[in-house]
C-alpha positions as CSV (number, residue, x, y, z in Angstrom):
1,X,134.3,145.7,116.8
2,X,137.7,145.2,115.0
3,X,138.0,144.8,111.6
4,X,139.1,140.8,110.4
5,X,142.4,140.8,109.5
6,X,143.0,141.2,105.8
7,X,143.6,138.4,103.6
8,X,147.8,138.2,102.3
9,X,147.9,138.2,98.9
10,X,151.3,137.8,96.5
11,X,153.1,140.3,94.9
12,X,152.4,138.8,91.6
13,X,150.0,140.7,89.5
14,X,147.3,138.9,87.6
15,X,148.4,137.6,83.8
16,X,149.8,140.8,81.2
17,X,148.5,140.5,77.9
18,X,151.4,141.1,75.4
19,X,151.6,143.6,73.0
20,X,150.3,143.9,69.4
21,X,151.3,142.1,66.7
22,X,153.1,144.9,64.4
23,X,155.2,145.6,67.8
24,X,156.4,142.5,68.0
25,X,157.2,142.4,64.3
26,X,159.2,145.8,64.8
27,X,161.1,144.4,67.7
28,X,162.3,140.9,65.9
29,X,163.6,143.3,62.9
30,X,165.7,145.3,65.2
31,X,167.0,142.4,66.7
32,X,170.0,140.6,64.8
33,X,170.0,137.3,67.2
34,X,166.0,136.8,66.6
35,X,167.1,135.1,63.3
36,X,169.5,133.1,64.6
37,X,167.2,132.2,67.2
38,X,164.5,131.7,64.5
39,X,166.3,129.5,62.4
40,X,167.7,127.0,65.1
41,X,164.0,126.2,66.3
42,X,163.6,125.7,62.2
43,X,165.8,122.7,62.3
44,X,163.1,120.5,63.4
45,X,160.3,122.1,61.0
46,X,163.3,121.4,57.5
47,X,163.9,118.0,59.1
48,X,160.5,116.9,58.5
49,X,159.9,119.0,55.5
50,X,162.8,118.1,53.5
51,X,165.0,115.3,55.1
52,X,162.2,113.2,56.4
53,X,163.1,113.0,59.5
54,X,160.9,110.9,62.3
55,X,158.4,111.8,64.7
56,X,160.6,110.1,67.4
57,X,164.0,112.4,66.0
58,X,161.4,115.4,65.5
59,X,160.5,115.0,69.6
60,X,164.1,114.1,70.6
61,X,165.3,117.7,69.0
62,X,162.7,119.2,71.2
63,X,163.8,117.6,74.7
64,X,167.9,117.7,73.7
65,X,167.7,121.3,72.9
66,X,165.8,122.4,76.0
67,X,167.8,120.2,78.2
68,X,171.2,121.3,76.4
69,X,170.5,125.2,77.3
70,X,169.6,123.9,80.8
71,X,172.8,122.2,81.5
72,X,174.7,125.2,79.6
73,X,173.2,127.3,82.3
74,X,173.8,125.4,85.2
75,X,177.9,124.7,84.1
76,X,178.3,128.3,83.5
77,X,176.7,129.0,87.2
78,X,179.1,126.3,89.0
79,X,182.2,128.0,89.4
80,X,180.2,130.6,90.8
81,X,178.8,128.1,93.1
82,X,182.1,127.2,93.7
83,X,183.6,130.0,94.9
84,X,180.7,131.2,96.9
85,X,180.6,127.4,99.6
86,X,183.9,127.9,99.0
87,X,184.5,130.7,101.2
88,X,182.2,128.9,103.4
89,X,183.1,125.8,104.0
90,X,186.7,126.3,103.4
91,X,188.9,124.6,106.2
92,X,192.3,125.4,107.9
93,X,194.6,123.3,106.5
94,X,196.7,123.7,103.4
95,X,196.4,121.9,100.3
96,X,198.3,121.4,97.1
97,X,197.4,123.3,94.0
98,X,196.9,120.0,92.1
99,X,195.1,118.1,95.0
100,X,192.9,121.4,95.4
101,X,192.2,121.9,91.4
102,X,191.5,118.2,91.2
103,X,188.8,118.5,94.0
104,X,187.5,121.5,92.8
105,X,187.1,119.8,89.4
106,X,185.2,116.6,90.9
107,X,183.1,119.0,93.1
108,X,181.8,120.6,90.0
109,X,181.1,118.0,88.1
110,X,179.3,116.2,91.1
111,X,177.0,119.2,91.3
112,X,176.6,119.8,87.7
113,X,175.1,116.4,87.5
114,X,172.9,116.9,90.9
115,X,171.6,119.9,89.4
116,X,170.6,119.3,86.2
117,X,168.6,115.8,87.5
118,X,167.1,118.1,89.8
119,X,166.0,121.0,87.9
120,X,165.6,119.5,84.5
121,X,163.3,116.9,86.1
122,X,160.3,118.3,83.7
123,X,162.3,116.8,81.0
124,X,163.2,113.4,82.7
125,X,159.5,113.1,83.4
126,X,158.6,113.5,80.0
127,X,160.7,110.9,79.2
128,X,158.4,108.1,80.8
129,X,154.9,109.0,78.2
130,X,157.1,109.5,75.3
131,X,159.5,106.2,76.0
132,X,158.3,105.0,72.7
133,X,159.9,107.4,70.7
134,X,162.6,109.1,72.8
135,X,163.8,105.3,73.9
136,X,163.1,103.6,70.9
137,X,165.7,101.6,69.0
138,X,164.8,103.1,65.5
139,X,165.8,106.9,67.0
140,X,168.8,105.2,68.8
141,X,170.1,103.8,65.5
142,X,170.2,107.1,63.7
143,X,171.7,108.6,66.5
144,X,174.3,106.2,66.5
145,X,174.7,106.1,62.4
146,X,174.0,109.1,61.1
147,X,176.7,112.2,61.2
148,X,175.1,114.4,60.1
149,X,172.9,114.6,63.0
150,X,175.9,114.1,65.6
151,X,176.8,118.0,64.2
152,X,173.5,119.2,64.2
153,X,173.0,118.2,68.0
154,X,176.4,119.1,69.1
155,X,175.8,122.5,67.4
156,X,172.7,122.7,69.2
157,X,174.8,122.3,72.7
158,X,177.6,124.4,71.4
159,X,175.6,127.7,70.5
160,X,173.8,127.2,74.2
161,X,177.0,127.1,75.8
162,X,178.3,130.0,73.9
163,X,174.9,132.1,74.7
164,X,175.3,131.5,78.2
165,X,178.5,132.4,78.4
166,X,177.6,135.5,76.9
167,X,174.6,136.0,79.7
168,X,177.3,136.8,82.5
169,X,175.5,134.8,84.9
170,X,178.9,134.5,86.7
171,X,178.3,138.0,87.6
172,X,174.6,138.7,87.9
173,X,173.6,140.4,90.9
174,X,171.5,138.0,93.5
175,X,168.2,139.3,93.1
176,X,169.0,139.6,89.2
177,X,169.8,135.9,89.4
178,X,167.4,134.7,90.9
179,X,164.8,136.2,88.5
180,X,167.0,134.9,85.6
181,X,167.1,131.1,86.8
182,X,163.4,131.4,87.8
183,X,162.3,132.9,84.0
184,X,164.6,129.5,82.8
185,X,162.6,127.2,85.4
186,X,159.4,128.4,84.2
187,X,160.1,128.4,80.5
188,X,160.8,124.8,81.0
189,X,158.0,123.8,82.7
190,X,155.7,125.7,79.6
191,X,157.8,123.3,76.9
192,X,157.7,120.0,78.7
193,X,153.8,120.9,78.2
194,X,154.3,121.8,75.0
195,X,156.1,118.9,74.6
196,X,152.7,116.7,76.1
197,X,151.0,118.1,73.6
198,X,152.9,117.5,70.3
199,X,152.7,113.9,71.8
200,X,148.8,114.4,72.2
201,X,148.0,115.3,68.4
202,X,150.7,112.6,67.1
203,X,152.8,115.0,66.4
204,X,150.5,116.8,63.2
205,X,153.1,119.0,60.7
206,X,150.9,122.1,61.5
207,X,152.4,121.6,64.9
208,X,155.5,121.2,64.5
209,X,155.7,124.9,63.0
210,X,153.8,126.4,65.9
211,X,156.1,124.9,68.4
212,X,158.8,126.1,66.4
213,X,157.0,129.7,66.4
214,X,156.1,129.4,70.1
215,X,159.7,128.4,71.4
216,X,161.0,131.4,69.4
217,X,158.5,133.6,70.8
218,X,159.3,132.0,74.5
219,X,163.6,132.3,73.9
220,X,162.9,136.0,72.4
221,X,160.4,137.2,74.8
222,X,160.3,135.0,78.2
223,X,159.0,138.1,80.3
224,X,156.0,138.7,78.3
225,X,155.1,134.4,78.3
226,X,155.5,134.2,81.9
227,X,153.5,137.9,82.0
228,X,150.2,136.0,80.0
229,X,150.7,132.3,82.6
230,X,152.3,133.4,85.8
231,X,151.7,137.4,86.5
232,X,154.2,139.7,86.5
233,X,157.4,138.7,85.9
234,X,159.8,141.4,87.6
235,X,159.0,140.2,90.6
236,X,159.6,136.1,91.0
237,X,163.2,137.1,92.8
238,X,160.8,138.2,95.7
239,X,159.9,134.3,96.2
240,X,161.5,132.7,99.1
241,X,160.7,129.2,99.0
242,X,162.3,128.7,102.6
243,X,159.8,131.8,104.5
244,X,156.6,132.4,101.9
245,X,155.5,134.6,104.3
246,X,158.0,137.3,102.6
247,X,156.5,137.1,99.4
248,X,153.0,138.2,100.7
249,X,152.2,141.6,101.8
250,X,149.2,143.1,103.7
251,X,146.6,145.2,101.6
């Protein structure tokens, strides 16, 4: 009598539990850009603290800073997106430089926008339980009349864009890409939750310190977060969302 055929199971191991305390401690001292790090998911926790600023602002710095590293990502990846359908798609005929650079240019705007509706849809969906105080006019007024918030935010975008740069995603290998843009996805999804929840508890002040401690933890040490949810986290290259057959393996 044969044996029944052995159930498939993924590559992905069950959840990692991170490391102690003190290591962790050790490894933000030896680390310069954990303070940097640190003290930009602070702005929200001195805002309330010592500027008084809104729950609605206070929830707003959450989503634009989390949607301002996702669009820094995806512009830095375009031109290599670019180049790549480029060499693909490319047709026989001659064009000007201009005309060419002026395509190019619309091209990667166009697909810019796509993609960051498309992969930072976590964060439009948010938008729709938390319309009262991402949409309301009271946020949109400060916004509108307040400077000093207008450099705060633009910093915000600036030091992502700057960080990403620095990444070399333009140059990643594939596999190393992939795994990089999948850590991002997942990191998202984990803080639009977190997000749910500050809603959830009315946004309490002891929160608002712990989401500043968890997103530090989460920018610092994505592995080991997606390690504790998802399983290993060396492995989510291997996922090929158009054949999951390849991502399983017999026993």
């Amino acid at each position: 009598m044969s044996k029944p055929a052995a159930k498939p199971f993924s590559t992905a191991t069950r959840p990692i539990a991170p490391p102690p305390l003190s290591q962790h401690l050790c490894e933000f001292a030896a680390r310069p850009e954990a303070w940097s790090v640190f003290a930009r998911n602070l702005i929200p926790v001195v805002g309330i603290y010592f500027f008084g600023w809104s729950a609605a602002l206070t929830v707003f710095n959450y989503w634009f800073d989390g949607l301002a590293a996702l669009a820094a990502i995806i512009a830095v990846l375009i031109p290599r997106a670019m180049r790549e359908s480029q060499s693909k798609t490319e047709e026989g005929g001659q064009r000007s430089e201009i005309g060419a650079a002026i395509l190019n240019t619309v091209r990667g705007v166009v697909t810019w926008v796509f993609l960051l509706g498309l992969v930072g849809l976590p964060y439009w969906i948010v938008l729709i339980p938390l319309h009262d105080l991402l949409l309301s006019p009271g946020l949109r007024y400060q916004l509108a009349y307040t400077p000093a918030l207008w450099f705060a935010f633009g910093s915000l975008a600036a030091g992502h864009l700057w960080k990403a740069l620095r990444m070399g995603y333009d140059q990643m290998p594939e596999n190393q890409l992939k795994q990089r843009v999948r850590w991002d996805v997942y990191i998202l999804v984990l803080r639009a939750v977190a997000m749910f929840v500050m809603a959830a508890q009315g946004l309490a002040f002891i929160l608002v310190p712990l989401m500043a401690l968890l997103l530090t933890y989460g920018e610092l040490w994505p592995e080991r977060v997606l390690g504790a949810v998802f399983g290993d986290p060396s492995r989510l290259y291997e996922y090929d969302p158009d054949n999951p057959a390849k991502t399983r393996r017999p026993r």
